[in-house]
Backbone bond lengths (Angstrom), bond angles and torsions (degrees), N, CA, C in turn:
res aa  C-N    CA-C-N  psi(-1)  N-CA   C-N-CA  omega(-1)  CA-C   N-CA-C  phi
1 X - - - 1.462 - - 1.518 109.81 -
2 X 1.431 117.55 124.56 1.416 115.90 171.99 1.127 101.55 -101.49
3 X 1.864 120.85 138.77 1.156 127.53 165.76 1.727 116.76 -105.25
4 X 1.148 120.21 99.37 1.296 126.46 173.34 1.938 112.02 -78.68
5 X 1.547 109.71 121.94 1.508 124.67 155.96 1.373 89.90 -102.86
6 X 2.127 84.88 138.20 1.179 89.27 -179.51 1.803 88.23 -126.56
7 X 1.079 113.23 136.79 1.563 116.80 -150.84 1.659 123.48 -147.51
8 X 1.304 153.56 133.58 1.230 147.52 112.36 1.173 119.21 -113.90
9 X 1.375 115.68 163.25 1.399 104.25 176.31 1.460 111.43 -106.86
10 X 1.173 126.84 32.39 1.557 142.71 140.61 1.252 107.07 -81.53
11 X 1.317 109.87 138.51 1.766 115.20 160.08 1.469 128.85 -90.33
12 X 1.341 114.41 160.51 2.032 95.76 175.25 1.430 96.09 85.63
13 X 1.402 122.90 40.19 1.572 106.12 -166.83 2.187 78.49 -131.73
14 X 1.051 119.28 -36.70 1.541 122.80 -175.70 1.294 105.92 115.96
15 X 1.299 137.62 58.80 1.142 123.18 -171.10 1.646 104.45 -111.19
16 X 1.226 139.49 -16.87 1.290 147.48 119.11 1.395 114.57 -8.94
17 X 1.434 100.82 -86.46 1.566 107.33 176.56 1.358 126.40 -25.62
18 X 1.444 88.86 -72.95 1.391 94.84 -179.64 1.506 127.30 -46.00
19 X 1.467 117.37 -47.16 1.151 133.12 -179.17 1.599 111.52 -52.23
20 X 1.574 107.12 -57.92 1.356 112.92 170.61 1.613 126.76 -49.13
21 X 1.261 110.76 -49.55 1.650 134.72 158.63 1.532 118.41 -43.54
22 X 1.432 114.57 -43.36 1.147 105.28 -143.63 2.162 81.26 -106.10
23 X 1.099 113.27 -31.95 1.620 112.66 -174.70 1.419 100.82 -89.64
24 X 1.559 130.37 0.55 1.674 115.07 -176.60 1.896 83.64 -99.72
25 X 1.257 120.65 -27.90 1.589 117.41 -171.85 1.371 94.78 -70.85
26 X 1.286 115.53 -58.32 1.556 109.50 -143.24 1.986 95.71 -59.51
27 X 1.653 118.08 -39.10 0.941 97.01 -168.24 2.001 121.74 -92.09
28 X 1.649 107.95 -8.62 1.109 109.81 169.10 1.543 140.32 -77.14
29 X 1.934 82.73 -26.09 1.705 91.00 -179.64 1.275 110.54 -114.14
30 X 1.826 115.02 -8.52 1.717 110.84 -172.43 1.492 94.74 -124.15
31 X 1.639 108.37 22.84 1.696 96.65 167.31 1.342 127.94 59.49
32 X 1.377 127.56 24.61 1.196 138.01 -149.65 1.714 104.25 -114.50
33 X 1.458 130.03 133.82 1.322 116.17 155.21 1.341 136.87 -82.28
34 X 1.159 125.59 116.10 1.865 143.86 -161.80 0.900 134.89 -140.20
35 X 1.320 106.16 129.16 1.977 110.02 -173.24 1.125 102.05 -122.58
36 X 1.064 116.79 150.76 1.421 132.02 -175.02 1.564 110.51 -123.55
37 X 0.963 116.52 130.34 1.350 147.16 163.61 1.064 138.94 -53.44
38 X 1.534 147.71 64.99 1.508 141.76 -178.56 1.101 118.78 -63.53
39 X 1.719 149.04 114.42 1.409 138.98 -164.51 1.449 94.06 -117.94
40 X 1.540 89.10 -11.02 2.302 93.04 -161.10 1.458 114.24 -85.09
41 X 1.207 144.40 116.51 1.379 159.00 -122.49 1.917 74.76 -106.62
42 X 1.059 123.29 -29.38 1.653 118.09 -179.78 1.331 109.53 -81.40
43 X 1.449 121.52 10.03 1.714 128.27 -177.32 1.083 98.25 24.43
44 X 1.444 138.69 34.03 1.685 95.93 170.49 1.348 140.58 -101.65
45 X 1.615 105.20 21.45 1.646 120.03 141.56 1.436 125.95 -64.46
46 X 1.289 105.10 -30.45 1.294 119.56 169.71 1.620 113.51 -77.11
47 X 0.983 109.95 -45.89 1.712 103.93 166.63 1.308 139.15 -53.30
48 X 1.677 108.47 -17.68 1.393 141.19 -175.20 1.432 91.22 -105.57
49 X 1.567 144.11 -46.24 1.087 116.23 178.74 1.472 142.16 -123.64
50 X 1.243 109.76 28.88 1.714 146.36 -152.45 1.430 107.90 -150.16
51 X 0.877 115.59 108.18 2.104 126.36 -177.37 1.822 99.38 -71.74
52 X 1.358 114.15 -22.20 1.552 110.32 174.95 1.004 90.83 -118.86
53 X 1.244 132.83 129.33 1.934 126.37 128.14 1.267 124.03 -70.63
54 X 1.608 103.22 -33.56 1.969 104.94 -178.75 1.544 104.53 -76.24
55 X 0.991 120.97 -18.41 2.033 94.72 168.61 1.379 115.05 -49.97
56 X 1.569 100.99 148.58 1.321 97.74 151.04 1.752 115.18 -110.24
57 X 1.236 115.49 -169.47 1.817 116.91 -16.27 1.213 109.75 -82.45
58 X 1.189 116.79 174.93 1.695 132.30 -155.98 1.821 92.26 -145.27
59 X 1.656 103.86 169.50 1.007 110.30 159.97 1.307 136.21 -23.70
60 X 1.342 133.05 -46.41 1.665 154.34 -145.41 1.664 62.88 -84.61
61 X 0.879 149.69 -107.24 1.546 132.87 -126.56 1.267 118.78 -32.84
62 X 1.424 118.36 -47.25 1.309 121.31 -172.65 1.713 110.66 -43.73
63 X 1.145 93.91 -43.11 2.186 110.59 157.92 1.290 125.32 -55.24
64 X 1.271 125.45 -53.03 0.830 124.07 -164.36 1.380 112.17 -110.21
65 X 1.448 155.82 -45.00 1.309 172.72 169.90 1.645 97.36 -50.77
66 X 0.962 150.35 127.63 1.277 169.83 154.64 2.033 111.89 -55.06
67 X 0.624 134.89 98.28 1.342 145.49 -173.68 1.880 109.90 69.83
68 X 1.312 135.04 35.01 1.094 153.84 157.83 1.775 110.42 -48.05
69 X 1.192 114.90 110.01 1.497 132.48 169.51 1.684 107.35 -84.50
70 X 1.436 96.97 136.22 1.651 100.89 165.92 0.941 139.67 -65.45
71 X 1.251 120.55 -21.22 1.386 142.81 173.64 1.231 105.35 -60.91
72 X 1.410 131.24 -43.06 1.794 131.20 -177.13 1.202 109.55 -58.78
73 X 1.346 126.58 -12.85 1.654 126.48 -165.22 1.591 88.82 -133.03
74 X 0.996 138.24 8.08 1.360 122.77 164.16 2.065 115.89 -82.31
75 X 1.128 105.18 145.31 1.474 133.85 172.25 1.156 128.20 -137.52
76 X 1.527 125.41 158.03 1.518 128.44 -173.72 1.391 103.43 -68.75
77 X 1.196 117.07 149.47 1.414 110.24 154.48 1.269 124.75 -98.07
78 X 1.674 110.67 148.41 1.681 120.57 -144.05 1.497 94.58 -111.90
79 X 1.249 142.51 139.50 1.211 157.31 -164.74 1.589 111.11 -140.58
80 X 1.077 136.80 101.94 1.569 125.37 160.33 1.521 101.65 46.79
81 X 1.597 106.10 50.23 1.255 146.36 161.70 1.898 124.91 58.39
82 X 1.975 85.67 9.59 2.016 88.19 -178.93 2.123 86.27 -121.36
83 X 1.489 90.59 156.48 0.905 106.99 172.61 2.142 135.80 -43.49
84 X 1.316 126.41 131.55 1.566 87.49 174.78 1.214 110.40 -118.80
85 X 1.595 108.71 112.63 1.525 108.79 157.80 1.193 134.83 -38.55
86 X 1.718 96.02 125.68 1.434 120.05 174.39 1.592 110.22 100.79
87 X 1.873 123.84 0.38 1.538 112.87 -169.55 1.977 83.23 -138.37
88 X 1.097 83.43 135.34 2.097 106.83 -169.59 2.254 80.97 -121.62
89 X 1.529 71.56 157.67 1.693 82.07 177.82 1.475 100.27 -146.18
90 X 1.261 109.26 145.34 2.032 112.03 171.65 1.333 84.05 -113.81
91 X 1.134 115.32 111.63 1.299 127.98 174.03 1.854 126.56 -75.00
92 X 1.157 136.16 163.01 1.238 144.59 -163.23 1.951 89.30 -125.85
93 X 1.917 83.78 151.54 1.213 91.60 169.42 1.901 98.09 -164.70
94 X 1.610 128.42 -153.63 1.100 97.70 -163.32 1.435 113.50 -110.29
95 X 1.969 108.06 1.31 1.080 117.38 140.02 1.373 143.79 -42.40
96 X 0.997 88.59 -2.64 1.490 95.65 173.98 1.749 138.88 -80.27
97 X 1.637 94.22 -34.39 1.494 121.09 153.37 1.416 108.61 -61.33
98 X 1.200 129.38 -46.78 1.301 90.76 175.90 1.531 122.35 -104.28
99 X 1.300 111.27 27.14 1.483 103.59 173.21 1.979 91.95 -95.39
100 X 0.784 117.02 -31.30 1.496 115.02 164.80 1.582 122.83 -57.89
101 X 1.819 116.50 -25.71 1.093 57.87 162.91 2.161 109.52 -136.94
102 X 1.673 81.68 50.16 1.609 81.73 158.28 2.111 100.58 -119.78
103 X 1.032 93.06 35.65 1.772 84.27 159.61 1.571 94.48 -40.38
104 X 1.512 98.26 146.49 1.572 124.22 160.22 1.217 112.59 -44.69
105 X 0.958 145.62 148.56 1.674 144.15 166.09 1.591 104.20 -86.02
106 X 1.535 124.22 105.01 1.252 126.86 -158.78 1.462 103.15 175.29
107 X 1.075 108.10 135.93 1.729 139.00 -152.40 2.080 82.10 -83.79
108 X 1.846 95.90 146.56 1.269 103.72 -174.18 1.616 120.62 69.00
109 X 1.189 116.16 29.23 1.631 121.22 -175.62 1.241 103.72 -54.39
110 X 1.893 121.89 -38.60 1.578 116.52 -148.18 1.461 91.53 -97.42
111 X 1.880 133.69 32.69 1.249 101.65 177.95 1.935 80.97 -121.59
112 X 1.614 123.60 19.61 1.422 110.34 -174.39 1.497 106.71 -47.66
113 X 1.294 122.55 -55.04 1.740 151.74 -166.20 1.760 73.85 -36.39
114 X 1.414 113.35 -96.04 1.203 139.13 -130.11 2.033 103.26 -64.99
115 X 1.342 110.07 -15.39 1.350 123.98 -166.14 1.724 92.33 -94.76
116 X 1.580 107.57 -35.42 1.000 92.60 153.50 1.520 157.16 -154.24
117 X 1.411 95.82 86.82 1.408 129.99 -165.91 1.490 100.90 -120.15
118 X 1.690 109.95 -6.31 1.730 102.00 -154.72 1.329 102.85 -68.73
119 X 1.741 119.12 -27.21 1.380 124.78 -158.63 1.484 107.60 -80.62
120 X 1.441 104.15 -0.38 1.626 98.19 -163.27 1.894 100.05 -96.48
121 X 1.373 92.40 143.93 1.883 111.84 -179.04 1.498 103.93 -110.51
122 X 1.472 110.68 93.71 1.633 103.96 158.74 1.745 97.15 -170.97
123 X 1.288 110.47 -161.86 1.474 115.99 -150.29 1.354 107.67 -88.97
124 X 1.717 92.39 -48.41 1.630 91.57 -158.90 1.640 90.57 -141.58
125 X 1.078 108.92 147.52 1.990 106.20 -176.90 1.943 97.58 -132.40
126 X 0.943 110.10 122.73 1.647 131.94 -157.46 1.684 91.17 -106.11
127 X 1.299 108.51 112.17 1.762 103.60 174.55 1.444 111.38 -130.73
128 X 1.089 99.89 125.35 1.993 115.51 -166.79 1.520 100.52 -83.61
129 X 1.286 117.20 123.03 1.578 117.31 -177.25 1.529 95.26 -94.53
130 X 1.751 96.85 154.45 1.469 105.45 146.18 1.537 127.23 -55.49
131 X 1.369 127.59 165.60 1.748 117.02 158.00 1.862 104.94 -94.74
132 X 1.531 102.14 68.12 1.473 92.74 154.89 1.642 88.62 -162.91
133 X 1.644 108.57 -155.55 0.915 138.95 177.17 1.138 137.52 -96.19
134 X 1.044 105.30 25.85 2.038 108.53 -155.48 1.572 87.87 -95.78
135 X 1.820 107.29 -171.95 1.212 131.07 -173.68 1.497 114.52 -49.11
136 X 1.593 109.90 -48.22 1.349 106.43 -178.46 1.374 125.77 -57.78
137 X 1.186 115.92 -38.44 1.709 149.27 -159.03 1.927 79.79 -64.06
138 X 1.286 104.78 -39.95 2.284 118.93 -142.28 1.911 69.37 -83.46
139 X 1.270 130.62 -64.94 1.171 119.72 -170.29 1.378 132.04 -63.45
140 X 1.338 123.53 -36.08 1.477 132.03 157.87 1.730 118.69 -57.83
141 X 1.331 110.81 -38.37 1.492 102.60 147.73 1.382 142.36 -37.48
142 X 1.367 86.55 -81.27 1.918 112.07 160.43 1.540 103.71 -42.85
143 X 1.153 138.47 -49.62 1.457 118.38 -175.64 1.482 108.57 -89.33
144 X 0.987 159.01 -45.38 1.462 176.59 144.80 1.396 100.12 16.36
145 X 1.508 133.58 131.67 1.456 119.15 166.49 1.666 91.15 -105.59
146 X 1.232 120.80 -22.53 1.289 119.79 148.45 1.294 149.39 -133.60
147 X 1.455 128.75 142.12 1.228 141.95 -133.30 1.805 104.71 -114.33
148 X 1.392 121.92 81.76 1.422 106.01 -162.37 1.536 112.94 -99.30
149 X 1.027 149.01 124.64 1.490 142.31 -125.50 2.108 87.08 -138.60
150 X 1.035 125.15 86.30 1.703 124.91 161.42 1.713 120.15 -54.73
151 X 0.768 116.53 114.92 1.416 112.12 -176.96 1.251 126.72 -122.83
152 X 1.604 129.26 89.22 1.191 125.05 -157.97 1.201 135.98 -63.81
153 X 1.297 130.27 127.16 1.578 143.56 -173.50 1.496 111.83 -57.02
154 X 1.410 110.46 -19.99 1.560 99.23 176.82 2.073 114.53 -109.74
155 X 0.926 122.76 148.66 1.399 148.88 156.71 2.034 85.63 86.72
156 X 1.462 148.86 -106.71 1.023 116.34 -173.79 1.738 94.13 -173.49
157 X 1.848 95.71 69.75 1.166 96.12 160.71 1.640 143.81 -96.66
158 X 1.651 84.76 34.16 1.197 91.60 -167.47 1.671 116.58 -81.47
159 X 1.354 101.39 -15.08 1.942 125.63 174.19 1.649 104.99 -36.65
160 X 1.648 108.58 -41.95 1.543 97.44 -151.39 1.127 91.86 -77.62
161 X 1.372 149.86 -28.75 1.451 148.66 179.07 1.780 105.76 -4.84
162 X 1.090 105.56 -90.26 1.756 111.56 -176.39 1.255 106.52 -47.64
163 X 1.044 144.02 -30.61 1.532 152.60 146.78 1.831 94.80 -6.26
164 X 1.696 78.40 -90.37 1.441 105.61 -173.86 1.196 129.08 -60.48
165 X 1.468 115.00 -16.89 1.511 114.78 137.98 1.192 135.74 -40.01
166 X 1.279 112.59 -80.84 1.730 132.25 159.89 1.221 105.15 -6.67
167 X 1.722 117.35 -70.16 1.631 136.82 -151.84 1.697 96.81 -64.11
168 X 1.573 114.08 -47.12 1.513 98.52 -152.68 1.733 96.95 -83.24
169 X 1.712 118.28 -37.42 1.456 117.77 162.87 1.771 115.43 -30.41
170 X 1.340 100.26 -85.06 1.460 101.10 159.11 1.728 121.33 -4.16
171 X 1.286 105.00 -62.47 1.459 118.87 -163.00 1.703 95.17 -77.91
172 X 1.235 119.45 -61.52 1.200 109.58 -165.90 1.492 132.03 -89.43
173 X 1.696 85.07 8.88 1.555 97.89 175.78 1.191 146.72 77.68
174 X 1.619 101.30 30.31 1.398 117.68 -178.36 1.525 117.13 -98.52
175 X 1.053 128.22 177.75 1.546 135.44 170.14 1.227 108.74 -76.94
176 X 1.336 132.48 -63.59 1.775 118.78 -171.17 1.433 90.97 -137.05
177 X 1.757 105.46 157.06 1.344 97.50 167.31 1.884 141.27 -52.44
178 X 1.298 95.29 -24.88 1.327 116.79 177.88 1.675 110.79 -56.90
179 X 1.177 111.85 -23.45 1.573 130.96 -154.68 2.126 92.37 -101.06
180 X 1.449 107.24 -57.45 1.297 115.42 168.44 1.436 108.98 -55.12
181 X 1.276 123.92 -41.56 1.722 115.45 -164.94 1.636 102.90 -71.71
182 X 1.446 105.33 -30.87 1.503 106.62 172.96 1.760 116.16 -47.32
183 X 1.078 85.30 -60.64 1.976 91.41 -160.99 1.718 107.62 -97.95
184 X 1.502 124.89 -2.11 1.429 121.25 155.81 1.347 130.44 -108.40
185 X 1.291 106.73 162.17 2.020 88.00 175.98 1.574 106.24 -107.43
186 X 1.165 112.58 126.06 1.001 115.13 165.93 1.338 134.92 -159.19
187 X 1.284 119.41 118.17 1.633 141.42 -97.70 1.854 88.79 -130.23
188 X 1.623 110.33 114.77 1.796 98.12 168.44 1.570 97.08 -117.05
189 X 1.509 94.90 147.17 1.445 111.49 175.18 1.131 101.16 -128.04
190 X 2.223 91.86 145.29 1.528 100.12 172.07 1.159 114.05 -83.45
191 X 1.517 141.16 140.87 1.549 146.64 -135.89 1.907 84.46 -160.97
192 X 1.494 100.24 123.56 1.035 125.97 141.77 2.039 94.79 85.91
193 X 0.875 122.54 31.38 1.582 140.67 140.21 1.513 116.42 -12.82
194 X 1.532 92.81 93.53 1.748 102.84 170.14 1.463 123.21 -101.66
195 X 1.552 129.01 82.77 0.725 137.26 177.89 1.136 143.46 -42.87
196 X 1.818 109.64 -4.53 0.868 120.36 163.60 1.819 131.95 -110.51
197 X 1.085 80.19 16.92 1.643 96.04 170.32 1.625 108.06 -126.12
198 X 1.491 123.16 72.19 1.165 153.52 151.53 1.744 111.10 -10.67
199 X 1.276 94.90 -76.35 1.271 119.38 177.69 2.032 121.48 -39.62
200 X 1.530 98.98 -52.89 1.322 125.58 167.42 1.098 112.35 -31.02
201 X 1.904 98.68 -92.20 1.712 123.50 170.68 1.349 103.21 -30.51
202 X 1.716 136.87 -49.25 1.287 100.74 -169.18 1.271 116.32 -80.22
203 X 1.572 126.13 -8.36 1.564 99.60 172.14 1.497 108.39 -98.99
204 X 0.684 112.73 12.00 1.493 107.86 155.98 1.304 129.79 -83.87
205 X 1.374 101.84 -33.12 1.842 122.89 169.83 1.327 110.43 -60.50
206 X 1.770 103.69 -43.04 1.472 99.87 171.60 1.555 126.18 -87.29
207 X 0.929 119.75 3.77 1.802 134.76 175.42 1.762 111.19 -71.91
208 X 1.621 89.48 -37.60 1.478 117.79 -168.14 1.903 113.26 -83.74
209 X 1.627 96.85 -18.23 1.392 107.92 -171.11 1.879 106.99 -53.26
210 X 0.952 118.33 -26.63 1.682 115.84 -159.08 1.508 91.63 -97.51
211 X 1.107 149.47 13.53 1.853 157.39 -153.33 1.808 88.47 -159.53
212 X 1.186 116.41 -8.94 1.753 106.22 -177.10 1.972 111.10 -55.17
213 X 0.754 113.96 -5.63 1.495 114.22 -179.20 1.906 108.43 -102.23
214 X 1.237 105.04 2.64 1.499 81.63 -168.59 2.239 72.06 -137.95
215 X 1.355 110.62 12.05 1.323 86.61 175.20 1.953 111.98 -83.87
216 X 0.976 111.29 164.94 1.598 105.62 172.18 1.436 113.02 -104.76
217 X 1.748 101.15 144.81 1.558 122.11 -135.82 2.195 83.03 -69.42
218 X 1.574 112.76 -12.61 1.868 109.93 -145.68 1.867 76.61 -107.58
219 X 1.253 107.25 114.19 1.555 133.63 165.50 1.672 103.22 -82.51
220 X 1.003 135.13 128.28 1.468 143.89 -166.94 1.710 93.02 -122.46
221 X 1.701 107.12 125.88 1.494 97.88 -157.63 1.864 86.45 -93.62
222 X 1.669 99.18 -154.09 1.465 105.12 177.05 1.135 104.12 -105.94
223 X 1.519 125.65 150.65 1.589 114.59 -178.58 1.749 102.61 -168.16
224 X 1.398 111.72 117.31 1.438 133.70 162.66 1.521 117.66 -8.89
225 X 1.662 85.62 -61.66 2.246 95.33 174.65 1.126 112.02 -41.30
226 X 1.523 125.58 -41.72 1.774 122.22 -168.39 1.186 110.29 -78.13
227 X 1.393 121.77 -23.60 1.832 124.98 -179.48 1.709 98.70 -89.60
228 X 1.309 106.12 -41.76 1.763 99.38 162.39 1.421 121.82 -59.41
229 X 1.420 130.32 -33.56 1.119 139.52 -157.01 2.050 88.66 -92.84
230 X 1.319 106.87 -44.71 1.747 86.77 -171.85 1.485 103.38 -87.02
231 X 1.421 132.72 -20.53 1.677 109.26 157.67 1.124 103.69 -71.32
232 X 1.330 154.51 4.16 1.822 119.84 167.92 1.484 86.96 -100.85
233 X 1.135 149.99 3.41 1.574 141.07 142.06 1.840 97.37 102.36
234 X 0.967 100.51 49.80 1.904 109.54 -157.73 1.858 93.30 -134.01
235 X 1.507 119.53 162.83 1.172 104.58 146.79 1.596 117.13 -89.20
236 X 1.370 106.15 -144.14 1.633 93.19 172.29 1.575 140.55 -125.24
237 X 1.427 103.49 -7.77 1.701 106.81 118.92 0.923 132.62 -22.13
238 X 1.680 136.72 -45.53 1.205 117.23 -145.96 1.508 87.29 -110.93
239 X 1.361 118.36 -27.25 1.295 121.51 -178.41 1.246 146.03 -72.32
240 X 2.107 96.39 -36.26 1.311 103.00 160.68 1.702 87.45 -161.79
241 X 1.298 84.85 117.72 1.881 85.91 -173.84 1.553 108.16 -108.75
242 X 1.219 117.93 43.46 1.207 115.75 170.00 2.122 100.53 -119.32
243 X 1.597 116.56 3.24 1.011 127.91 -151.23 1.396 88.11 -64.49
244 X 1.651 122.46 132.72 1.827 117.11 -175.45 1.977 87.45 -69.12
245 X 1.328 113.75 -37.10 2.326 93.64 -171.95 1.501 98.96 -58.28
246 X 0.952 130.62 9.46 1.527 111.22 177.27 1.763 104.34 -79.56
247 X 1.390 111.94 -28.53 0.974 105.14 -145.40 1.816 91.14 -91.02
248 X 1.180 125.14 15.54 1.589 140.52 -172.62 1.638 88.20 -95.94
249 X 1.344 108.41 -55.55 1.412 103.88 -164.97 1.601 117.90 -68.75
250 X 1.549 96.36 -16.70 1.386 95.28 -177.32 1.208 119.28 -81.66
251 X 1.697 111.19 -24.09 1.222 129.20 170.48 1.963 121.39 -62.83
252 X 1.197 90.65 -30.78 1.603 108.92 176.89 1.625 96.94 -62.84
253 X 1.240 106.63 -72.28 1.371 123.40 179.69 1.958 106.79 -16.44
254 X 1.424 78.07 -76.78 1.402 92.35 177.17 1.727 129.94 -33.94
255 X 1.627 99.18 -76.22 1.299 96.90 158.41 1.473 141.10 -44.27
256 X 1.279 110.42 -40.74 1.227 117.83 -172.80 1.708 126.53 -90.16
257 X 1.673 107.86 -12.73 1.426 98.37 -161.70 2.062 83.20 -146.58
258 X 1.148 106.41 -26.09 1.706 85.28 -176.51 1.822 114.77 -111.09
């Protein structure tokens, strides 16, 4: 089972998207079993793929409930109102903030996620981060065998990078990041590629130059369909599957996980 966080702690970077995109493909068109992960107290992966968010239970247990399995809060995900084989969701809701932040006071907080995920049987588990740092962010780390970091091509989010170094070192307990990049994978993509601002991309390309070994070779451009596709509350497959960024994600896919 690979567990992908997909994470910055900048917002406006696509980390939604992607997540939604990248776990409705892997399991509709590459046959794959996948759950996806809501960590974001704004559910709105969960709003796109769950017809309730207010049921419980939801995510917040894994916080709050004391030996809580993921599997109890998992459901199909609902698409243009039928089920889709092969993708389960632990859904988010707004309970969730505050089961975060009366966690128990108790040593090992950032392995709740991962203690309990053990029960779960499928391929690949897709987990949508918040844009900060809090507890959840510390647990989707800690469980993650991979760490995929989107970094948007437009205005200059490429700063938080060392940020997000720090955070996952921190988490997994290494001495310097240099020391973490050794022995984890963890993979940044450029997300949301405006090709027409030339100028931009290259300083961002060059911001990115010292991380050039751990960036991934599949650039995911910017494209209208995905902001169309999350107001009609759909991913984007289902919405318009002739969209040419699909074919970025599939490429991601590819490289990165098969």
């Amino acid at each position: 089972m690979e567990t992908i966080a997909v994470l910055n702690e900048k917002g406006g970077v696509g980390k939604t998207s992607l997540v939604v995109n990248l776990a409705y493909l892997m399991a509709a068109e590459f046959e794959r079993q996948v759950v996806a992960v809501d960590l974001d107290q704004q559910a709105n992966m969960s709003s796109i793929l769950v017809p309730d968010v207010d049921r419980d239970p939801s995510v917040a247990e894994v916080f709050r409930t004391r030996g809580f399995t993921l599997d109890r809060c998992l459901s199909d995900a609902v698409v243009d109102g039928a089920p889709v084989p092969g993708l389960q969701v632990a859904h988010s809701n707004i309970r969730l903030a505050q089961a975060l932040r009366e966690i128990p006071v108790r040593t090992n907080r950032e392995k709740l996620l991962q203690r309990a995920l053990g029960v779960v049987k499928t391929d690949y588990v897709f987990i949508d981060c918040p844009p900060a740092a809090d507890d959840a962010v510390l647990n989707a780390i800690y469980a993650a065998s991979i760490v995929l970091v989107p970094v948007q091509m437009g205005g200059f989010a490429a700063n938080a990078i060392q940020d997000v170094l720090d955070l996952i070192t921190d988490v997994k307990g290494y001495e310097t990041p240099a020391e973490m990049l050794s022995n984890e994978r963890v993979v940044f993509v450029r997300n949301m590629l405006d090709k027409r601002v030339p100028s931009l991309n290259q300083k961002v390309n060059a911001a990115l130059a010292p991380i050039e070994p751990f960036l991934a070779k599949t650039t995911c451009r910017v494209a209208s369909a995905v902001s169309h596709a999350t107001i009609a509350g759909k991913p984007l497959l289902a919405e318009q599957p002739d969209a040419p960024v699909l074919d970025d994600y599939r490429d991601l896919i590819r490289e990165l996980l098969l």
